[in-house]
C-alpha positions in Angstrom: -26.4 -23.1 -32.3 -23.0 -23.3 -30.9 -22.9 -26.9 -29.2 -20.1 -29.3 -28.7 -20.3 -30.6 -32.5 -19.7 -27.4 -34.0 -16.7 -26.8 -31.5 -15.1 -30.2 -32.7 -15.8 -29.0 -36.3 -14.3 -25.9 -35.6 -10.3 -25.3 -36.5 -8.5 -21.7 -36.2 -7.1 -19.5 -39.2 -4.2 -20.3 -40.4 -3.0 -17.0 -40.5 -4.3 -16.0 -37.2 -1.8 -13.1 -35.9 -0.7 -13.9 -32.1 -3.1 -17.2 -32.0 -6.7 -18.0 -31.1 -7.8 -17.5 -27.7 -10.3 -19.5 -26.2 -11.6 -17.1 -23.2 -13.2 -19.8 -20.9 -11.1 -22.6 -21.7 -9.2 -24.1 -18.7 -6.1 -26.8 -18.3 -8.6 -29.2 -17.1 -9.9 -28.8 -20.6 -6.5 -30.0 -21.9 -6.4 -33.0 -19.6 -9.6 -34.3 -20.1 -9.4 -34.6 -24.2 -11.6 -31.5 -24.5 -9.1 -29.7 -26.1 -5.9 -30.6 -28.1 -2.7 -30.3 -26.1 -1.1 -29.3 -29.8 -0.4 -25.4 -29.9 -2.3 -25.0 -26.4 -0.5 -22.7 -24.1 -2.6 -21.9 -20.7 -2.9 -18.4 -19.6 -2.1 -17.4 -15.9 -4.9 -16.4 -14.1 -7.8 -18.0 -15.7 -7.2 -16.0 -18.8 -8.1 -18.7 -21.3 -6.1 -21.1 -24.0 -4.3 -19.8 -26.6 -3.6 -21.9 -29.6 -0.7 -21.3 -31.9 -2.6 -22.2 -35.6 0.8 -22.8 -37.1 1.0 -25.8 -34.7 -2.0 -27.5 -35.0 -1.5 -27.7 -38.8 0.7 -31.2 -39.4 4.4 -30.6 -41.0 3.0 -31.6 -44.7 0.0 -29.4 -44.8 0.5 -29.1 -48.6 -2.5 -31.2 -49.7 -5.1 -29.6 -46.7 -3.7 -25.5 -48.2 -4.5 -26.8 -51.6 -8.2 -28.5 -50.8 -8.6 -24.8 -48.6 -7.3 -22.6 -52.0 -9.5 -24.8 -54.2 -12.3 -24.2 -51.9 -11.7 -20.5 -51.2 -11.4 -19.8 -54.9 -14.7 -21.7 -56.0 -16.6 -19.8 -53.2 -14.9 -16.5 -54.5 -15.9 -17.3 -58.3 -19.3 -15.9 -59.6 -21.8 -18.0 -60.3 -22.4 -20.2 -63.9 -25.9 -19.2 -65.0 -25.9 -19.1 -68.8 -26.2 -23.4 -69.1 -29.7 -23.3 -68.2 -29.3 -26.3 -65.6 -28.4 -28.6 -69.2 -25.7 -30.3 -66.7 -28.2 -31.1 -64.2 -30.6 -32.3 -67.4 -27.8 -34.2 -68.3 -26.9 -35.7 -65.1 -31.2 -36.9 -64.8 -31.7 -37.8 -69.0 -32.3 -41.6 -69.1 -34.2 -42.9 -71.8 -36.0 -45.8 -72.6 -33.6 -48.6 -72.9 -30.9 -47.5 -71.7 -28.6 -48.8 -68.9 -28.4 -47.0 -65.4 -26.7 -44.1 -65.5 -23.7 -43.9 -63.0 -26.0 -41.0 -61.0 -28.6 -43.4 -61.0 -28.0 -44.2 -57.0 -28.0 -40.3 -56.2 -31.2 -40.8 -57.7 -33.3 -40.8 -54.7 -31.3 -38.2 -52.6 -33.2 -35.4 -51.5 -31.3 -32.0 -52.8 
């Protein structure tokens, strides 16, 4: 669905060309901590909030583009087939003997 915690997850493109307008957004959204005052300009005449992207993103952004280009690019990259899952073998092989393996305490997670 689209409730409140995927609105607070939400952030607009970067690269958004004249902002991101939030049709039904109102100032009373500002000033109750709905929305964040940094970017916000209020339309006249119930027209919305439009946010500026280029001001929401703090002056260093530098490590956030990186993290989104490192992202972007693995999302973009076709897929590894040809190991057969040997990594994921790897990461579950434990022998008799043995100590713990450092995945042992993802162990239990449910993939």
């Amino acid at each position: 669905g689209k409730g409140p915690r995927r609105l607070a997850r939400w952030s607009p493109p970067l690269e958004s060309p004249g902002g991101v307008l939030l049709e039904a957004a109102t100032a009373d959204d500002l000033g109750d901590g709905t929305l964040h005052l940094r970017g916000a300009q209020v339309l006249d005449g119930g027209g919305g909030v439009l946010y500026d992207p280029a001001a929401c993103v703090p002056a260093d952004a530098s490590p956030f583009l990186w993290h989104r280009d490192v992202l972007a690019a693995t999302e973009a990259a076709p897929p590894i087939t040809s190991c057969y899952g040997l990594h994921e073998w790897a990461m579950l092989y434990h022998p008799d003997g043995a100590p713990e393996p450092p995945s042992a305490r993802y162990q239990g997670s449910a993939l």
